[in-house]
N, CA, C and O atoms as a GROMACS GRO file, in nm:
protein
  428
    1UNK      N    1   0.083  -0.119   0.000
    1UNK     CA    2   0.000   0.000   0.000
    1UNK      C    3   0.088   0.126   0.000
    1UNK      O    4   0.045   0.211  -0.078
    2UNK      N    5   0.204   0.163   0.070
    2UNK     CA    6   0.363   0.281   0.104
    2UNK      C    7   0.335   0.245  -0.059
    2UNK      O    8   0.245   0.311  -0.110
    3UNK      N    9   0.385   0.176  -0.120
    3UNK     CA   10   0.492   0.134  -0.204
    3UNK      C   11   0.347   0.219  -0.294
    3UNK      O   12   0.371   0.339  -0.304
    4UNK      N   13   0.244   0.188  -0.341
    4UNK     CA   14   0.182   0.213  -0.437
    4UNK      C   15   0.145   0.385  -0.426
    4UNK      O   16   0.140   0.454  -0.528
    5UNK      N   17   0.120   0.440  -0.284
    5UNK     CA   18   0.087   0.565  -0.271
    5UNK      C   19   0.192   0.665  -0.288
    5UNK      O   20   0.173   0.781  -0.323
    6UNK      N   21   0.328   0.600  -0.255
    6UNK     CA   22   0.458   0.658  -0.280
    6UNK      C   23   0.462   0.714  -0.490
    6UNK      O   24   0.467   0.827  -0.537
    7UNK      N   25   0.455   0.551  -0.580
    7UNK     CA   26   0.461   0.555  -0.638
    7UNK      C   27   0.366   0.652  -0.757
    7UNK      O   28   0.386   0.684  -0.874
    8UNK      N   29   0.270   0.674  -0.670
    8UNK     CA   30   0.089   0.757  -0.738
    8UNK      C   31   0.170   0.886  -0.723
    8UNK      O   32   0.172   0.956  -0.824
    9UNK      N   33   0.244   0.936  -0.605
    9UNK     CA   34   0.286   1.054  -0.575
    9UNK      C   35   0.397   1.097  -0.688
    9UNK      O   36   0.386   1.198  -0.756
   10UNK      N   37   0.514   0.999  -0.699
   10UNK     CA   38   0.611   1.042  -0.774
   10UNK      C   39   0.613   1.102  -0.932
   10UNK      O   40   0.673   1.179  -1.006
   11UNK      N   41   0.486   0.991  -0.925
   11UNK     CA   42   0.416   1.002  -1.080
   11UNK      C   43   0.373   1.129  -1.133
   11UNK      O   44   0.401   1.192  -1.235
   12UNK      N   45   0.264   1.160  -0.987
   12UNK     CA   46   0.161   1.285  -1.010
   12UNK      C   47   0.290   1.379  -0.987
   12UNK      O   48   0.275   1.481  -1.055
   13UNK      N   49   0.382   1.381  -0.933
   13UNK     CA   50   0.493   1.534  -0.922
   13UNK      C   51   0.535   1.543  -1.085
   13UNK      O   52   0.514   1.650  -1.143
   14UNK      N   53   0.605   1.412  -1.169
   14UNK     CA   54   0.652   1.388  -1.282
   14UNK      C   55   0.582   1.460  -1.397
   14UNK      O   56   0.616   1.502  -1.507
   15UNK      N   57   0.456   1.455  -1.319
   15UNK     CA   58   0.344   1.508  -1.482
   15UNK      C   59   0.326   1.635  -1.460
   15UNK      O   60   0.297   1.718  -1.546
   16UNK      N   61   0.346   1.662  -1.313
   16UNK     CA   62   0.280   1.813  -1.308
   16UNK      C   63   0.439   1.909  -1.379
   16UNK      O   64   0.445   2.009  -1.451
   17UNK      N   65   0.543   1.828  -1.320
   17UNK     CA   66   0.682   1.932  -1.391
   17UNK      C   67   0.668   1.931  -1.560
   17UNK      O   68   0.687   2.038  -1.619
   18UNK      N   69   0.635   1.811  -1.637
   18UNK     CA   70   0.582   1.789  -1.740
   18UNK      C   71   0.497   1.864  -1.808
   18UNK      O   72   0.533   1.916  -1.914
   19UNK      N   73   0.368   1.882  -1.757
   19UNK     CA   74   0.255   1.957  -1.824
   19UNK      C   75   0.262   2.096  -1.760
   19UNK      O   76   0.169   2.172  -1.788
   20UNK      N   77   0.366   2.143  -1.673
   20UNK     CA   78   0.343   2.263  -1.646
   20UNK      C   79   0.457   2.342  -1.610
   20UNK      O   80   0.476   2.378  -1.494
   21UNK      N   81   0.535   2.369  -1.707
   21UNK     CA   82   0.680   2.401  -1.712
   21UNK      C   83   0.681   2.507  -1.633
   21UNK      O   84   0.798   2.530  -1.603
   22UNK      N   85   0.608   2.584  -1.583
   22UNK     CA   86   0.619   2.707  -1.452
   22UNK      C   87   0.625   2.656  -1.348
   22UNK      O   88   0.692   2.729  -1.275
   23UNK      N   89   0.575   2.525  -1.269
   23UNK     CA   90   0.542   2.475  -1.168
   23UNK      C   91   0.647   2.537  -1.073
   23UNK      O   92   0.741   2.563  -1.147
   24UNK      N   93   0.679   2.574  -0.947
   24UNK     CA   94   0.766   2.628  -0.838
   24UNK      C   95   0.756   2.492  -0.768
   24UNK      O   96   0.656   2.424  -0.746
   25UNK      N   97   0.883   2.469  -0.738
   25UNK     CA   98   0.899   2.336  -0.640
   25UNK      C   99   0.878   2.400  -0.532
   25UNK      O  100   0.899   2.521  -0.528
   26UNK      N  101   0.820   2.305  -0.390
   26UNK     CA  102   0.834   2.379  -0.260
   26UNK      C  103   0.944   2.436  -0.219
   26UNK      O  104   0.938   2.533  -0.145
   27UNK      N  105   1.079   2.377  -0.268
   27UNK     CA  106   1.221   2.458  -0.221
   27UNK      C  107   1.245   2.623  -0.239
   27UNK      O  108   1.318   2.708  -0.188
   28UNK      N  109   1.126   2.616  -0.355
   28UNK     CA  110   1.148   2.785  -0.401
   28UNK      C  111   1.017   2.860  -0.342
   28UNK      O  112   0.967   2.949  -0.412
   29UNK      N  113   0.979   2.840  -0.258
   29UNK     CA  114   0.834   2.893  -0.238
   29UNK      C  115   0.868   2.972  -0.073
   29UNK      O  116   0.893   2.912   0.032
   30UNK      N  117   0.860   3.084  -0.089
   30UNK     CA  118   0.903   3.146   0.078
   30UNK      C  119   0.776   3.143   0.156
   30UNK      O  120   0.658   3.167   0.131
   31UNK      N  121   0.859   3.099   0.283
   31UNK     CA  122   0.788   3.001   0.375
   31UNK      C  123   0.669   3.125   0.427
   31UNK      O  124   0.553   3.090   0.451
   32UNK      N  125   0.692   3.205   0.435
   32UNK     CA  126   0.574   3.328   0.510
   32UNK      C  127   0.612   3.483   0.450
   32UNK      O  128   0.704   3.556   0.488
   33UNK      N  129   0.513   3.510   0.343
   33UNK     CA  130   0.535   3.614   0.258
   33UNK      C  131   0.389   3.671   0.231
   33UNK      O  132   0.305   3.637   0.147
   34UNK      N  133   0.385   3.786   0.349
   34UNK     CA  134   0.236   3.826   0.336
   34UNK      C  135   0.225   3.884   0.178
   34UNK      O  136   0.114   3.930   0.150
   35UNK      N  137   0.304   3.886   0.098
   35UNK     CA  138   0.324   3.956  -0.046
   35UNK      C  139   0.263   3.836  -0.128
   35UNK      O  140   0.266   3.834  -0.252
   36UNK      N  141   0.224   3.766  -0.072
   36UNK     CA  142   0.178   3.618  -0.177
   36UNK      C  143   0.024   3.591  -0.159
   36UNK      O  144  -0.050   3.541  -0.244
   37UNK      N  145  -0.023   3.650   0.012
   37UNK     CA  146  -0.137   3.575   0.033
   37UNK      C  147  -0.185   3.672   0.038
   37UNK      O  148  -0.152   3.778   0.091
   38UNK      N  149  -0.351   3.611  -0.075
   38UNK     CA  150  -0.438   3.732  -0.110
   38UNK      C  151  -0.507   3.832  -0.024
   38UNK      O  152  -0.543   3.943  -0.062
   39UNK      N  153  -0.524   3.779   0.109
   39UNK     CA  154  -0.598   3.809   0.216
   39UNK      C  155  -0.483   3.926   0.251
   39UNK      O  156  -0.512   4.046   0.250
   40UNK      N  157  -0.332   3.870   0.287
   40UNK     CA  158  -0.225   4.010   0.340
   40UNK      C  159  -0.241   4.111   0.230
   40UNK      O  160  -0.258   4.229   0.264
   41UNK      N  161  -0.238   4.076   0.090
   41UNK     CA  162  -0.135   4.190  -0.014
   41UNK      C  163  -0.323   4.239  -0.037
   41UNK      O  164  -0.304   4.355  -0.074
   42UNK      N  165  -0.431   4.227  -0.037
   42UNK     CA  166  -0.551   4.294  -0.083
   42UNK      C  167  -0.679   4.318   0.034
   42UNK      O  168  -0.722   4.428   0.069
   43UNK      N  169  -0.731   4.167   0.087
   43UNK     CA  170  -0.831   4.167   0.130
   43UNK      C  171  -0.829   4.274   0.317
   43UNK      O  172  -0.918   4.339   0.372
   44UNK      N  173  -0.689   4.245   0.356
   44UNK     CA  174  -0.697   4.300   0.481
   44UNK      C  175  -0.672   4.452   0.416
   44UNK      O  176  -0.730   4.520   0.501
   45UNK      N  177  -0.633   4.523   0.341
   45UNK     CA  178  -0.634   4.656   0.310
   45UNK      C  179  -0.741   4.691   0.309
   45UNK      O  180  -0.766   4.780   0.390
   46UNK      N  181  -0.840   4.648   0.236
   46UNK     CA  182  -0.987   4.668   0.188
   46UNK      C  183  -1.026   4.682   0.287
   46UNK      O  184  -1.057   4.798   0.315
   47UNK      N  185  -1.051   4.547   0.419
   47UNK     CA  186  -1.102   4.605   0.472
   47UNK      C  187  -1.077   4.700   0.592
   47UNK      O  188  -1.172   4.760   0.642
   48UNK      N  189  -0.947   4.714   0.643
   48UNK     CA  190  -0.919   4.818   0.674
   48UNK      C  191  -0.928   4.967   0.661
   48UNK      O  192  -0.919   5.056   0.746
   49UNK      N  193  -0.945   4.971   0.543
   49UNK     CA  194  -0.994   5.141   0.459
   49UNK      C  195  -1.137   5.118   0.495
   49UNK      O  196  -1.180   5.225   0.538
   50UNK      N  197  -1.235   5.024   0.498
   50UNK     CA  198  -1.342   5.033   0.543
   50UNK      C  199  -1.373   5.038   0.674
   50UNK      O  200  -1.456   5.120   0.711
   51UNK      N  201  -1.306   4.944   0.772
   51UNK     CA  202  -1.276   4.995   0.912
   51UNK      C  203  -1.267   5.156   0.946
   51UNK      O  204  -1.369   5.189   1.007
   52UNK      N  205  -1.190   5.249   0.930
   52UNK     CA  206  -1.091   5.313   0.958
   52UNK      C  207  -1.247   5.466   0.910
   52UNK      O  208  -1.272   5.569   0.972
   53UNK      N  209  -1.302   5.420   0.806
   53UNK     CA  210  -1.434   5.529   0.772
   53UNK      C  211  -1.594   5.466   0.827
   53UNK      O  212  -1.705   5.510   0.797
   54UNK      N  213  -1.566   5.363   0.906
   54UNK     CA  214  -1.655   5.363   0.991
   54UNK      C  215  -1.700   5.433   1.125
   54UNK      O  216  -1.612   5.449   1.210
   55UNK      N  217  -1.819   5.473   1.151
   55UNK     CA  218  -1.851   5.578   1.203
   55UNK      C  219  -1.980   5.510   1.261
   55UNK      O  220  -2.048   5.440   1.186
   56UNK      N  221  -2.025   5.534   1.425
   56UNK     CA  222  -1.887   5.557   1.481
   56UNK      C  223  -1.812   5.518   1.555
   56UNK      O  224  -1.848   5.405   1.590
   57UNK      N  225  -1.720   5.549   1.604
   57UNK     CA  226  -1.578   5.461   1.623
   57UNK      C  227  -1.658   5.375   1.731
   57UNK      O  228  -1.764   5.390   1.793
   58UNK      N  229  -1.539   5.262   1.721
   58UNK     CA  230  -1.598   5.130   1.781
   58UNK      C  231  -1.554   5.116   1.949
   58UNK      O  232  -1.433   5.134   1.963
   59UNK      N  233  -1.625   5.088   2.072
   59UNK     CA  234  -1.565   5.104   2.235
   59UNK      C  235  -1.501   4.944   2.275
   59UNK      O  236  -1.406   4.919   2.350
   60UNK      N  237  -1.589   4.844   2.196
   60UNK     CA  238  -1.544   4.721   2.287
   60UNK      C  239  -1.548   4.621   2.151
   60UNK      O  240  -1.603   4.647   2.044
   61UNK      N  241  -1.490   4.527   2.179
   61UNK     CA  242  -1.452   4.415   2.117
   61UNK      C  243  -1.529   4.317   2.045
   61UNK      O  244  -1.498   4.238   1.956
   62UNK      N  245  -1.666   4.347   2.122
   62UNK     CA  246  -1.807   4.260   2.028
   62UNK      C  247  -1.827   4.333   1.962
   62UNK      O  248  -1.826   4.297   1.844
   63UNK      N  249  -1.859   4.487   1.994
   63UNK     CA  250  -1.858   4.560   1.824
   63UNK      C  251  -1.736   4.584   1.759
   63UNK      O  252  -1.751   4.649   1.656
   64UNK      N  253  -1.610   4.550   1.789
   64UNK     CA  254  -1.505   4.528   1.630
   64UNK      C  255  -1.564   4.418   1.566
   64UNK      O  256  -1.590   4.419   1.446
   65UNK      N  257  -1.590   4.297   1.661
   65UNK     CA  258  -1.605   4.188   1.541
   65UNK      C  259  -1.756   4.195   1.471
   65UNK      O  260  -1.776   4.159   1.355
   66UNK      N  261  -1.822   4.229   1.528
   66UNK     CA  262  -2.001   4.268   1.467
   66UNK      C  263  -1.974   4.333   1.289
   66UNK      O  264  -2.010   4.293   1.179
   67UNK      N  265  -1.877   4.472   1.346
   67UNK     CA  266  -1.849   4.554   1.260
   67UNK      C  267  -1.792   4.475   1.163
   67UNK      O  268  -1.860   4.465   1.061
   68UNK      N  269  -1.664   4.403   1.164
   68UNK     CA  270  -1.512   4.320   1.110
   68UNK      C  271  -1.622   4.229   1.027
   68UNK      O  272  -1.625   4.241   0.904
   69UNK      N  273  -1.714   4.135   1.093
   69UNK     CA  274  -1.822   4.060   0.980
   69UNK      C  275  -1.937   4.145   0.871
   69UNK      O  276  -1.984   4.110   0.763
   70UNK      N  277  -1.947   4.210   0.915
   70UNK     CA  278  -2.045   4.291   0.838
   70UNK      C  279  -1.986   4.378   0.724
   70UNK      O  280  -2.065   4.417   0.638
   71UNK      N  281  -1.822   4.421   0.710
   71UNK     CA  282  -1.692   4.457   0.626
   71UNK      C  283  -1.650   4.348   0.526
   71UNK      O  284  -1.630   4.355   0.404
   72UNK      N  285  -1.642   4.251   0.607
   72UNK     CA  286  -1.616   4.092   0.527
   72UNK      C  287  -1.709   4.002   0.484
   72UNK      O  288  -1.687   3.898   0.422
   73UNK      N  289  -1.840   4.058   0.527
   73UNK     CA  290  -1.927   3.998   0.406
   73UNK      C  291  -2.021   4.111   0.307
   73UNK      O  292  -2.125   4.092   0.243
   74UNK      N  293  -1.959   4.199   0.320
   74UNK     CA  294  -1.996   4.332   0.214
   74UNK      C  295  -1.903   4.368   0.101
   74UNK      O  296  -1.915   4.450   0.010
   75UNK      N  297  -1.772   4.250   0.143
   75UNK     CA  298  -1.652   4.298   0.058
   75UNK      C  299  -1.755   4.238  -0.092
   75UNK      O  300  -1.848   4.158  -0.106
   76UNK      N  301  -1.665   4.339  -0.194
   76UNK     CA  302  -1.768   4.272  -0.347
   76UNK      C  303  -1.662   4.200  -0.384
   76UNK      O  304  -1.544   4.228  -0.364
   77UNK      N  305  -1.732   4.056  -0.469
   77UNK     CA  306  -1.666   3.965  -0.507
   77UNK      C  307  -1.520   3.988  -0.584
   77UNK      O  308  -1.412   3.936  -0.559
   78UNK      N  309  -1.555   4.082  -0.686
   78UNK     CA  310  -1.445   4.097  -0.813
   78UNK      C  311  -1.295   4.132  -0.747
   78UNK      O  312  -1.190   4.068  -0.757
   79UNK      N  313  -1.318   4.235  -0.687
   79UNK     CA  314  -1.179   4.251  -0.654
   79UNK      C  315  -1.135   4.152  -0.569
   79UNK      O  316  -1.036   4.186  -0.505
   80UNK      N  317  -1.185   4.013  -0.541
   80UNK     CA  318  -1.128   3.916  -0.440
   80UNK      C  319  -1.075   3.828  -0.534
   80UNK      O  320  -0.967   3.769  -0.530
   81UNK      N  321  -1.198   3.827  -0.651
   81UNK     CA  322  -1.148   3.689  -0.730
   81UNK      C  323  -1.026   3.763  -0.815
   81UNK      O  324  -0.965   3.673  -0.874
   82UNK      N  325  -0.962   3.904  -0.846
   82UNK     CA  326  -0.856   3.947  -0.887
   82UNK      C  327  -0.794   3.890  -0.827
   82UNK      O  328  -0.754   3.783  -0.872
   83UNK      N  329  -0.758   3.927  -0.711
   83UNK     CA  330  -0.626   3.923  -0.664
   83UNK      C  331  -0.634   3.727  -0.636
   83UNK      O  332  -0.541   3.658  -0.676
   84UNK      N  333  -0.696   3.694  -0.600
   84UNK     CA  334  -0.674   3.560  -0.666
   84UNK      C  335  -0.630   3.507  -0.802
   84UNK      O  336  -0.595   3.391  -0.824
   85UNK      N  337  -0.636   3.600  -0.885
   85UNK     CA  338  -0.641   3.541  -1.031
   85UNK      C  339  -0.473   3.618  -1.028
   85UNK      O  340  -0.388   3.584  -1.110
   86UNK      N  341  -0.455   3.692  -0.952
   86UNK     CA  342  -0.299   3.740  -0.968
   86UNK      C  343  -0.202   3.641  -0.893
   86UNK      O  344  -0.082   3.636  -0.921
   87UNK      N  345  -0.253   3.572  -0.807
   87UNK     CA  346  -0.182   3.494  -0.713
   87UNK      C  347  -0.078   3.410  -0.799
   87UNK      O  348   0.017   3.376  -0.730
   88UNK      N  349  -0.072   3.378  -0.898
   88UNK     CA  350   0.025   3.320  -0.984
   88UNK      C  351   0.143   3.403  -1.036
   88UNK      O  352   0.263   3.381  -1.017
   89UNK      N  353   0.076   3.520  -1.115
   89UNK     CA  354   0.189   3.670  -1.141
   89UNK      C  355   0.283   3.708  -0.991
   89UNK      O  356   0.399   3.740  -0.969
   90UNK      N  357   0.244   3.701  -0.965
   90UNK     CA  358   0.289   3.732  -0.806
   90UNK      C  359   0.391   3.596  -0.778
   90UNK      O  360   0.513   3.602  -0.797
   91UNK      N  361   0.366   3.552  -0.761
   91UNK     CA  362   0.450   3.426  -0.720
   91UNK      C  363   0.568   3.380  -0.822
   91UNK      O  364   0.654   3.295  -0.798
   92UNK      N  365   0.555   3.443  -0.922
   92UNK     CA  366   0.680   3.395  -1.028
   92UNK      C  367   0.733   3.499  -1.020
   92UNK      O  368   0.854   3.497  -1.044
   93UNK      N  369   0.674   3.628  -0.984
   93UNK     CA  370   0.781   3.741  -0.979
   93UNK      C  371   0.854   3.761  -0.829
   93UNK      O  372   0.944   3.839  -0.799
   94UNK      N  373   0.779   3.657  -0.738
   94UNK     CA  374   0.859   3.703  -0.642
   94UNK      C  375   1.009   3.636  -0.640
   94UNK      O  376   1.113   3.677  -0.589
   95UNK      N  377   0.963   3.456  -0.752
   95UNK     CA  378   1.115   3.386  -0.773
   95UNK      C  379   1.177   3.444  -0.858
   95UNK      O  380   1.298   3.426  -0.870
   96UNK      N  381   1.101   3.536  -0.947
   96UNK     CA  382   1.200   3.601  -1.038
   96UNK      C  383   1.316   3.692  -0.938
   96UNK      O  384   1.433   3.694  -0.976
   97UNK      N  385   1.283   3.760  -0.823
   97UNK     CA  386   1.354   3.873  -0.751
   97UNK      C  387   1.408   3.795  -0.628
   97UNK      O  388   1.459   3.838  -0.524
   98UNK      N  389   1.377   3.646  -0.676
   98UNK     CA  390   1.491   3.574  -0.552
   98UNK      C  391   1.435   3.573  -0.408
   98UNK      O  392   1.520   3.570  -0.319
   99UNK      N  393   1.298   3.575  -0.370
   99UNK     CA  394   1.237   3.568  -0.301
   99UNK      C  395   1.226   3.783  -0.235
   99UNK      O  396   1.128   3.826  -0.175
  100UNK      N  397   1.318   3.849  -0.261
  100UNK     CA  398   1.325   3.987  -0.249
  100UNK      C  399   1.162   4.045  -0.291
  100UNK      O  400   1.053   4.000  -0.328
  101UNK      N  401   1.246   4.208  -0.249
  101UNK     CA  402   1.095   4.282  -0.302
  101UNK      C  403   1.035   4.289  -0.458
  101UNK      O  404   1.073   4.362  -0.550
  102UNK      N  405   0.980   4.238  -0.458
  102UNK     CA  406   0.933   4.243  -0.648
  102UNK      C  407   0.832   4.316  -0.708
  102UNK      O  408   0.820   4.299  -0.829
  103UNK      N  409   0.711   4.441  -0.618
  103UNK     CA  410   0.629   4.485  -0.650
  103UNK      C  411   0.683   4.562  -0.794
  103UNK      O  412   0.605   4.549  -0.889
  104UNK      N  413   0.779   4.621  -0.814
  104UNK     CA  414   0.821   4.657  -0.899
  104UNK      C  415   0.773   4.565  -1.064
  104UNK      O  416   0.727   4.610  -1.169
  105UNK      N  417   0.802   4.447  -1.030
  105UNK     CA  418   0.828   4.363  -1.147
  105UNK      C  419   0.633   4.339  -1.209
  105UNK      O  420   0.598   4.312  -1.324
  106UNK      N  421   0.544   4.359  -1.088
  106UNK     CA  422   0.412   4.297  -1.169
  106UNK      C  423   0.360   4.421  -1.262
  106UNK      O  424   0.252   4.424  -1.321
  107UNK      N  425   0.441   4.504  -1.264
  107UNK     CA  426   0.356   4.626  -1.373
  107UNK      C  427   0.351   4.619  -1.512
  107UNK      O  428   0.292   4.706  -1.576
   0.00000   0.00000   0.00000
């Protein structure tokens, strides 16, 4: 059963380097890079700029999160499924810059 699930695995890595000559091995993938995940580089901005013009200001902690859900399920779809749909551009430019700063490079 090792021997066959091992072998399903080696296979499925073989085809994916195969059919997808961009693929990033995990060796190249930086381990914690809020510049990668859609939620750090877009969704927490968003809703922060919406936080921040809410009115009015918030005293205790059940109304941040009351508020914080009612921000995060008002966010509109499109600009989420962007920056998802960038999550790839992003990630080859960050190996392009050697794991460094690369905002430069997605323009």
């Amino acid at each position: 059963m090792f021997y066959e699930k091992y072998h399903h695995f080696k296979l499925t890595k073989r085809t994916k380097r195969k059919n997808t000559p961009d693929f990033i091995n995990k060796d190249e993938w930086p381990p914690n890079s809020p510049n990668l995940n859609p939620l750090d580089f877009h969704i927490w901005g968003a809703m922060l700029e919406k936080y921040q013009a809410y009115i009015p200001k918030l005293t205790n902690k059940t109304e941040l999160q009351i508020v914080l859900e009612a921000i995060w399920n008002d966010l509109p779809q499109e600009p989420i499924k962007k920056a998802v749909l960038a999550f790839r551009k992003r990630l080859q430019a960050c190996v392009r810059a050697d794991g460094g700063h690369f905002e430069h490079l997605l323009s």
